[in-house]
N, CA and C atoms as a LAMMPS dump frame, in Angstrom:
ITEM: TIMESTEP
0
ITEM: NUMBER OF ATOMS
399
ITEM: BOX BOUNDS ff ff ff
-5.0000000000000000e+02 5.0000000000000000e+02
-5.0000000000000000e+02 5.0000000000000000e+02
-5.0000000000000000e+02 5.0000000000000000e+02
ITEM: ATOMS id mol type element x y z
1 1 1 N 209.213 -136.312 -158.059
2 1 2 C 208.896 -137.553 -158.733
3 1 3 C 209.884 -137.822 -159.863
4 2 1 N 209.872 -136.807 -160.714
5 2 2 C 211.249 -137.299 -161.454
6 2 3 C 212.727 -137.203 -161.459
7 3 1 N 213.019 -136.772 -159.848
8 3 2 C 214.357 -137.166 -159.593
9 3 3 C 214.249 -138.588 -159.296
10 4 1 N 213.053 -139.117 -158.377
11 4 2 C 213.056 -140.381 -157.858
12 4 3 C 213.284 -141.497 -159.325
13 5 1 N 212.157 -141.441 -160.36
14 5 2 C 212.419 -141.888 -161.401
15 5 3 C 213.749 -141.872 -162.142
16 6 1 N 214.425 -140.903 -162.245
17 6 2 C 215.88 -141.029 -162.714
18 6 3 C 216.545 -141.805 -161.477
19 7 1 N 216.787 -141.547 -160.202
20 7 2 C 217.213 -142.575 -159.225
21 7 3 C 217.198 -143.983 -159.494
22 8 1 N 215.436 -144.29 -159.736
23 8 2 C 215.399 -145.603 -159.993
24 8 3 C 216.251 -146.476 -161.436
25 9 1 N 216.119 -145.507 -162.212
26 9 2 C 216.634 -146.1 -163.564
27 9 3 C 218.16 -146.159 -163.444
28 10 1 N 218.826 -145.525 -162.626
29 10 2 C 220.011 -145.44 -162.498
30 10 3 C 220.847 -146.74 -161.521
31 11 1 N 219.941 -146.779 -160.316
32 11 2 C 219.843 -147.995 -159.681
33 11 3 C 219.47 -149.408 -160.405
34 12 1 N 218.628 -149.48 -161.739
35 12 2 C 217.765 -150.704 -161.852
36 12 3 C 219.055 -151.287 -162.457
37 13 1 N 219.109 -152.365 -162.426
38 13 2 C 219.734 -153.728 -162.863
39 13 3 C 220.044 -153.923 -164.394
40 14 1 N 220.737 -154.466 -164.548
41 14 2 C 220.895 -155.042 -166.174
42 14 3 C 220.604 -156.226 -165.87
43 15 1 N 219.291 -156.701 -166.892
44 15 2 C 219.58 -158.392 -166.688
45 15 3 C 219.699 -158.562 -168.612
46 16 1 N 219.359 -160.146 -168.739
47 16 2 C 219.357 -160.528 -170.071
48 16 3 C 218.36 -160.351 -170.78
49 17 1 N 217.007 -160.575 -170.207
50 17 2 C 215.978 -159.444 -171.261
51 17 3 C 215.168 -158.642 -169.881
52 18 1 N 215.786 -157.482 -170.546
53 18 2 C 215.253 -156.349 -169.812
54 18 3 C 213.457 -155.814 -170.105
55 19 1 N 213.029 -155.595 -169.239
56 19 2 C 211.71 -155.208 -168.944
57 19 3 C 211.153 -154.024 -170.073
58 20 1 N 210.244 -153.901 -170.634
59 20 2 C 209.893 -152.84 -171.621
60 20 3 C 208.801 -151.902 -170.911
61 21 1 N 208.845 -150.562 -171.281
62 21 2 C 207.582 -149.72 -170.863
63 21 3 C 206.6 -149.737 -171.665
64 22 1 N 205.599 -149.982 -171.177
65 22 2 C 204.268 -149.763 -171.823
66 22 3 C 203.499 -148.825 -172.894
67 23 1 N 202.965 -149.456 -174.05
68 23 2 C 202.472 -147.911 -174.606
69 23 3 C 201.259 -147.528 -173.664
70 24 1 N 200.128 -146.689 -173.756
71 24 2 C 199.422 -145.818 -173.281
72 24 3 C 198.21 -146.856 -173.614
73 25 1 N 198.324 -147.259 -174.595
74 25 2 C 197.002 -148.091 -175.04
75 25 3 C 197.186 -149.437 -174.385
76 26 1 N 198.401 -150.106 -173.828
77 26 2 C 198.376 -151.2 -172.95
78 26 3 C 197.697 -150.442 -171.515
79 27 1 N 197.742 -149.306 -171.053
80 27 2 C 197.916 -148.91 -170.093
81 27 3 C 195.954 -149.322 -169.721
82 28 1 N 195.208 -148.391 -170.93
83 28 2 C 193.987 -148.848 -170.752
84 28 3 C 193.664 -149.891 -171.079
85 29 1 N 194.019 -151.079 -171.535
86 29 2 C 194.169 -152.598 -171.657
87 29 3 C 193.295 -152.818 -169.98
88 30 1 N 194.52 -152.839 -169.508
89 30 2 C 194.205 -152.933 -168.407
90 30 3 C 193.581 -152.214 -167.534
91 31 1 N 193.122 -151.264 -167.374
92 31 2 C 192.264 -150.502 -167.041
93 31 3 C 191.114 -151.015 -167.349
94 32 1 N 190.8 -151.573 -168.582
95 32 2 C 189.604 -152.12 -168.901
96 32 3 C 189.246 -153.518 -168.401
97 33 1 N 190.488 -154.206 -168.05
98 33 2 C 190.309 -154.996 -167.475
99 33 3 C 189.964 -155.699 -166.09
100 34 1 N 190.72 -154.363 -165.498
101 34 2 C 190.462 -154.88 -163.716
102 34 3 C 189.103 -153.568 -163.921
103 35 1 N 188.594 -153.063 -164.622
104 35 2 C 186.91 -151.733 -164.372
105 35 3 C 187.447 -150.854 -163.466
106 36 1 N 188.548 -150.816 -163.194
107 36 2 C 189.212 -149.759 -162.226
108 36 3 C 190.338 -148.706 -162.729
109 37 1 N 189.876 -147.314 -162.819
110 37 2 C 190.532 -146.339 -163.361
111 37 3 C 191.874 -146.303 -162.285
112 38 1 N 193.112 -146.266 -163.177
113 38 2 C 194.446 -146.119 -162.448
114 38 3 C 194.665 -145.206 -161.775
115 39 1 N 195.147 -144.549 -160.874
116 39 2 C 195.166 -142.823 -159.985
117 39 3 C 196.317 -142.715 -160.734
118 40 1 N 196.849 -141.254 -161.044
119 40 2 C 197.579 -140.785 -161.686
120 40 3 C 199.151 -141.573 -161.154
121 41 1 N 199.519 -141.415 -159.94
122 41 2 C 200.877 -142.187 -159.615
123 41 3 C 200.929 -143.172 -160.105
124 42 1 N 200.12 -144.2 -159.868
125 42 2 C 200.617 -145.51 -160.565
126 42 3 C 200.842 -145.31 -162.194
127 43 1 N 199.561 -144.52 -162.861
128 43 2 C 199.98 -144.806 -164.43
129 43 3 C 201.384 -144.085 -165.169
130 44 1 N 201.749 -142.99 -164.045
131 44 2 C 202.806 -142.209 -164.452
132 44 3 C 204.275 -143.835 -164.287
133 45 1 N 204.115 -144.036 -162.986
134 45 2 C 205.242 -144.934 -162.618
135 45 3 C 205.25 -146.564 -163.871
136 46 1 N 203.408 -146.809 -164.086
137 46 2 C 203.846 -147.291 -165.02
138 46 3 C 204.36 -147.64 -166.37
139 47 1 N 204.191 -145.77 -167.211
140 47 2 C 204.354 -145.576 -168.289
141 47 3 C 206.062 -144.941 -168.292
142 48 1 N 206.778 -144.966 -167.408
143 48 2 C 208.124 -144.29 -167.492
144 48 3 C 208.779 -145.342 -166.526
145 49 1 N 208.551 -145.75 -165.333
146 49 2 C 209.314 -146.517 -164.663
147 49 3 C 209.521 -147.975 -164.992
148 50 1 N 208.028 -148.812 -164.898
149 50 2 C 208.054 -149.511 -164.781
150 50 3 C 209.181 -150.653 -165.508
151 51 1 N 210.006 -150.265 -166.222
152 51 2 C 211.282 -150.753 -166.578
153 51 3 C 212.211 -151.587 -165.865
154 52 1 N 212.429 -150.41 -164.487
155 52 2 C 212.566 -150.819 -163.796
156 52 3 C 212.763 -151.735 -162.382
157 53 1 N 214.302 -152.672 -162.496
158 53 2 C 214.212 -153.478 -161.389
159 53 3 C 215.224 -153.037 -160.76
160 54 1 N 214.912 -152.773 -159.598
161 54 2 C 215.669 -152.436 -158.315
162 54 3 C 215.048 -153.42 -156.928
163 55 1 N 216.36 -153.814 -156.308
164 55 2 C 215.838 -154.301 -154.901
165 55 3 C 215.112 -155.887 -155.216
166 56 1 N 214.493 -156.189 -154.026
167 56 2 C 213.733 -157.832 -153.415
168 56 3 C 212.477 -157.428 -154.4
169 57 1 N 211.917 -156.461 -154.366
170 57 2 C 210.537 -156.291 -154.615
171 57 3 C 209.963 -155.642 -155.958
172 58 1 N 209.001 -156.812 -156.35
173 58 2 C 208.609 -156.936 -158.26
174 58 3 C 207.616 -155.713 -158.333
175 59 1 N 206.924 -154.326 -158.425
176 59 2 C 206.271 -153.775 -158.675
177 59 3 C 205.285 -154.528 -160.14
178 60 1 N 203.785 -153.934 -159.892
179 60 2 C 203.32 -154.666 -160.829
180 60 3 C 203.574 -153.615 -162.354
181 61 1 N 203.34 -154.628 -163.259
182 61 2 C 203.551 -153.87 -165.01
183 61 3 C 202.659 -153.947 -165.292
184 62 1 N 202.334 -153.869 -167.011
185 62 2 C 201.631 -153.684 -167.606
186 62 3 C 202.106 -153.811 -169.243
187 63 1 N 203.416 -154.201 -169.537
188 63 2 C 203.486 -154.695 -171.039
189 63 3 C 203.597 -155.588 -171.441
190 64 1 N 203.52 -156.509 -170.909
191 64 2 C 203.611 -158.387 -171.471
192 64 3 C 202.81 -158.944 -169.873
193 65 1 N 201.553 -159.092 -170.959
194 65 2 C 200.662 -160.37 -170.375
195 65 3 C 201.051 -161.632 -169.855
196 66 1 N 202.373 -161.947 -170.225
197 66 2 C 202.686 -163.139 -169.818
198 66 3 C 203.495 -162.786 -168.533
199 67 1 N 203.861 -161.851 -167.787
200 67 2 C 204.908 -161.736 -166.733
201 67 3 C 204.075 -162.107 -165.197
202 68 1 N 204.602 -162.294 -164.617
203 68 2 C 204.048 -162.677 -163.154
204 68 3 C 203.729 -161.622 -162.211
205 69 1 N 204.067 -160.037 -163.075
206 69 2 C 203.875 -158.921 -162.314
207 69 3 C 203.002 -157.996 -163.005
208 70 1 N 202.272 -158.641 -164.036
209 70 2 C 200.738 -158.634 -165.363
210 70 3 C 200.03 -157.983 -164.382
211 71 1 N 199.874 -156.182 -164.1
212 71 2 C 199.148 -155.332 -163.522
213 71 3 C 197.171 -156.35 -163.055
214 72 1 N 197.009 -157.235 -164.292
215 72 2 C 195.425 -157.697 -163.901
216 72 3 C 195.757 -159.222 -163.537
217 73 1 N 196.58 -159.695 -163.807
218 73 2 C 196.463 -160.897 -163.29
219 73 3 C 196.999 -160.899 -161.727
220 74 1 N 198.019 -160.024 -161.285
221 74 2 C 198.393 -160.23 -159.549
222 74 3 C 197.279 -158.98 -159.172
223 75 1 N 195.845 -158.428 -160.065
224 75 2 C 194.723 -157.443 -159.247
225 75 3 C 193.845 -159.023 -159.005
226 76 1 N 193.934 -159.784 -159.971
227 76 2 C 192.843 -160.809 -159.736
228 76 3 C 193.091 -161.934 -158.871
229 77 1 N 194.363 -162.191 -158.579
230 77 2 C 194.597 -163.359 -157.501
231 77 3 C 194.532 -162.371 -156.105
232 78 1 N 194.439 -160.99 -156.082
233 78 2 C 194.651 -160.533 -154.346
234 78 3 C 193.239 -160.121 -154.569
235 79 1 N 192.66 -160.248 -155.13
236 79 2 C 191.034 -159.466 -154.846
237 79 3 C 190.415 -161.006 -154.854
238 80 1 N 191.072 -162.281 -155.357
239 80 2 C 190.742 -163.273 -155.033
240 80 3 C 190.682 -164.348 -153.539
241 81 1 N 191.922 -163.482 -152.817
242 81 2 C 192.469 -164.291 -151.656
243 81 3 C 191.538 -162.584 -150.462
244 82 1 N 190.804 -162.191 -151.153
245 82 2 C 190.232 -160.921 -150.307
246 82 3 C 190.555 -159.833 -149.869
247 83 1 N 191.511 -159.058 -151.106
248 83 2 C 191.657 -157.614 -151.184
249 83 3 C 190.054 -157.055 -151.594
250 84 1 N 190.175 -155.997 -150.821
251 84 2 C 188.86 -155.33 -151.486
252 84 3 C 189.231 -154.882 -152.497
253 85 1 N 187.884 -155.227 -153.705
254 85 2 C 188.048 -154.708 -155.007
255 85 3 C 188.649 -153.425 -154.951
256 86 1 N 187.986 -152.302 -154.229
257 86 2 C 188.354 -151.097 -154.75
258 86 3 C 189.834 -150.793 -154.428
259 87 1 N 190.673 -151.665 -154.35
260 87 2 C 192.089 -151.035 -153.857
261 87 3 C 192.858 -151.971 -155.449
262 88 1 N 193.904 -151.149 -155.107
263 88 2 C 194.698 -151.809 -156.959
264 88 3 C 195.792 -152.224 -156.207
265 89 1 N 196.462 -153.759 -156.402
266 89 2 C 197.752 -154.261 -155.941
267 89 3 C 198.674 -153.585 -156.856
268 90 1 N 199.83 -153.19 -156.479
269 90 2 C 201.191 -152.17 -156.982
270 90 3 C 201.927 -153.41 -156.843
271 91 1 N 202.134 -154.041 -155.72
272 91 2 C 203.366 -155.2 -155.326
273 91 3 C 202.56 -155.937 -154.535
274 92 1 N 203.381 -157.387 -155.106
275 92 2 C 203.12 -158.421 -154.392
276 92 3 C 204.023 -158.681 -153.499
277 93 1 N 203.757 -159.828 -152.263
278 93 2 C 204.762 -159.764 -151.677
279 93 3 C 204.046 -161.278 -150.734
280 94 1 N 204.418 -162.362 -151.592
281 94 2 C 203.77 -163.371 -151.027
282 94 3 C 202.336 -163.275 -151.266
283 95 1 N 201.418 -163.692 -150.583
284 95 2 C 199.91 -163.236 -150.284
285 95 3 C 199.813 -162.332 -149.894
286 96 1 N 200.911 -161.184 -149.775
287 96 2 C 200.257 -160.24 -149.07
288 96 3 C 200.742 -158.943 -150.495
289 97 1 N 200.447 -158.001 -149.949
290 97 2 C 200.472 -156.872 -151.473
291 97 3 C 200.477 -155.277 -150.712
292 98 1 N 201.087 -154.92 -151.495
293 98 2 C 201.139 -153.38 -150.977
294 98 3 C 200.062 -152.842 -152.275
295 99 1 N 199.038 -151.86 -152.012
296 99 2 C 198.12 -151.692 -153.001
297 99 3 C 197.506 -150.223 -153.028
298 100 1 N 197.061 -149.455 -153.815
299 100 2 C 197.107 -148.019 -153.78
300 100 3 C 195.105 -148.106 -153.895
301 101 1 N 195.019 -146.99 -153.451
302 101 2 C 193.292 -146.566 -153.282
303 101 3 C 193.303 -145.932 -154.37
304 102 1 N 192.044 -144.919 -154.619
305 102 2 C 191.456 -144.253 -155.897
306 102 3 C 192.401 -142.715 -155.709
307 103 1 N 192.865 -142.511 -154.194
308 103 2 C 192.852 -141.008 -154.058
309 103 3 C 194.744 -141.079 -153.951
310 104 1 N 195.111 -142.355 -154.651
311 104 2 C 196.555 -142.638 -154.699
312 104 3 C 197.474 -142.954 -153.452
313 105 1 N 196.637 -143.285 -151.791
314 105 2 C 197.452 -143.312 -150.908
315 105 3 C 198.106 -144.956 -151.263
316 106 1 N 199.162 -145.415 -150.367
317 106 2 C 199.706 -146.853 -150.77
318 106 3 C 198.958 -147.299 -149.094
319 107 1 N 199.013 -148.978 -149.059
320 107 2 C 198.596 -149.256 -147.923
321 107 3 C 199.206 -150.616 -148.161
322 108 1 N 199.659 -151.584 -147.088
323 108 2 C 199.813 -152.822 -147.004
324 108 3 C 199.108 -154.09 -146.703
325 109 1 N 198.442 -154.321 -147.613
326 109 2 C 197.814 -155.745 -146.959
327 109 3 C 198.477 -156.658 -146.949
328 110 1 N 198.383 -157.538 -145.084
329 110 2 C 198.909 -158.396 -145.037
330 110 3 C 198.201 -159.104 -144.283
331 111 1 N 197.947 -160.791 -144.4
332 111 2 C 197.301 -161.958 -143.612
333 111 3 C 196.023 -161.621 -143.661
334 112 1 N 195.443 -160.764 -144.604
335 112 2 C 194.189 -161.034 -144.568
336 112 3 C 193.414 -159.833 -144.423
337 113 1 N 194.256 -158.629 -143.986
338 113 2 C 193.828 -157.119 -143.655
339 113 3 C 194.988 -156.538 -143.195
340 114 1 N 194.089 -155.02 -143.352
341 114 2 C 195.289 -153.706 -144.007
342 114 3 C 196.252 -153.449 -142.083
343 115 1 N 197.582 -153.001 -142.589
344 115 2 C 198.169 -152.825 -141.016
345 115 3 C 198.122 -151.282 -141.085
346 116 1 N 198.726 -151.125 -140.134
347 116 2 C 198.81 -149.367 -139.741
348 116 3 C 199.754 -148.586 -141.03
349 117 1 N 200.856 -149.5 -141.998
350 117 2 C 201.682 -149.24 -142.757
351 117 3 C 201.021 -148.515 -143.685
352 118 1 N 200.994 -147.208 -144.125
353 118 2 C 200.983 -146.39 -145.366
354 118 3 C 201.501 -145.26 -145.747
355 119 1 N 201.831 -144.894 -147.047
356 119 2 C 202.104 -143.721 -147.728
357 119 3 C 201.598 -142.953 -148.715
358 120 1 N 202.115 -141.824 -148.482
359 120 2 C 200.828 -140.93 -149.328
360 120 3 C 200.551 -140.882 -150.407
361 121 1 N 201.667 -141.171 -150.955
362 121 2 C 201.819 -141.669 -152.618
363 121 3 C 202.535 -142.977 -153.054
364 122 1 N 202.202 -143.186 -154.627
365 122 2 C 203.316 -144.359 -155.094
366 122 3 C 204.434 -143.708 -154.83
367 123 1 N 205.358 -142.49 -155.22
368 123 2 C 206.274 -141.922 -155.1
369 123 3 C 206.524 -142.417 -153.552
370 124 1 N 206.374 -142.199 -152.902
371 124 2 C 206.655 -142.211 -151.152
372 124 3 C 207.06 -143.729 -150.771
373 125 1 N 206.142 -144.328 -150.997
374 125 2 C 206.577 -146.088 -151.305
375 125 3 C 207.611 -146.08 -151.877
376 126 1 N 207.772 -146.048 -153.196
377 126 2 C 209.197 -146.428 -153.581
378 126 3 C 210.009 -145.983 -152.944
379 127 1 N 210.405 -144.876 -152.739
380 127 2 C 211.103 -144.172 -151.732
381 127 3 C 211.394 -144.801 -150.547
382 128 1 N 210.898 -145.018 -150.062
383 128 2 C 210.683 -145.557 -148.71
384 128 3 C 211.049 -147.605 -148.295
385 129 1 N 210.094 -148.006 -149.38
386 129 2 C 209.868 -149.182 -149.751
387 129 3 C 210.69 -149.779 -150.322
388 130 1 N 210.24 -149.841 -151.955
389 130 2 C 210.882 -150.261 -152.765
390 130 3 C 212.145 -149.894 -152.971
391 131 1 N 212.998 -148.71 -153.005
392 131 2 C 214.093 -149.132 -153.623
393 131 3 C 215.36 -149.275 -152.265
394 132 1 N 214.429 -149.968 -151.137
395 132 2 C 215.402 -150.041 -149.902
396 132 3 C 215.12 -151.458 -149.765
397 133 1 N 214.184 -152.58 -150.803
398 133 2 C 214.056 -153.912 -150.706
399 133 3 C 214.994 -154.208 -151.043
């Protein structure tokens, strides 16, 4: 996991305002907000990675409420269009979302329900996924 994380940071982009990591107390912000405890992959990826932009594909954050990748606002539009609550959107991707369970596997929902697509971890996704968008 933290070779992948140095990978990513090494890969991510320079833009003009660059993305900030989260403190710990944004982290349960949101936690409190979507009533859904984070599984350890995501909060690790979002307290060290999430900085990071690499590739087509926005992973969700968690330090400015105002971004379009606002960890509770893209949980509340896919649990709106009929993700089951208990799954947490990681990435959007149109209406459809790649989204992690309680026991940290990743899964893809797309058109409306989950496909055969998953991995065992956030780590494995990015890997796999994300930094090949």
């Amino acid at each position: 996991m933290h070779e992948l994380i140095e990978q990513l940071q090494e890969m991510s982009e320079q833009v003009p305002v660059p993305l900030e990591l989260p403190s710990f107390d944004q982290l349960l912000d949101v936690e409190e907000a979507i009533l859904i405890p984070l599984p350890a992959d995501l909060k690790e990826y979002l307290l060290n990675a999430s900085d990071v932009i690499v590739g087509s594909l926005e992973p969700v954050t968690v330090a400015d409420p105002h971004s379009h990748t606002y960890l509770s606002e893209v949980a509340a539009y896919a649990w709106s269009i009929g993700l089951p609550r208990e799954m947490i959107p990681i990435c959007q991707n149109g209406d459809n979302f790649y989204c992690i369970d309680q026991e940290g596997q990743v899964h893809y929902w797309a058109f409306g329900d989950f496909t055969e697509d998953q991995w065992d971890s956030f780590w494995e996704w990015a890997e796999d996924v994300w930094i090949n968008s």
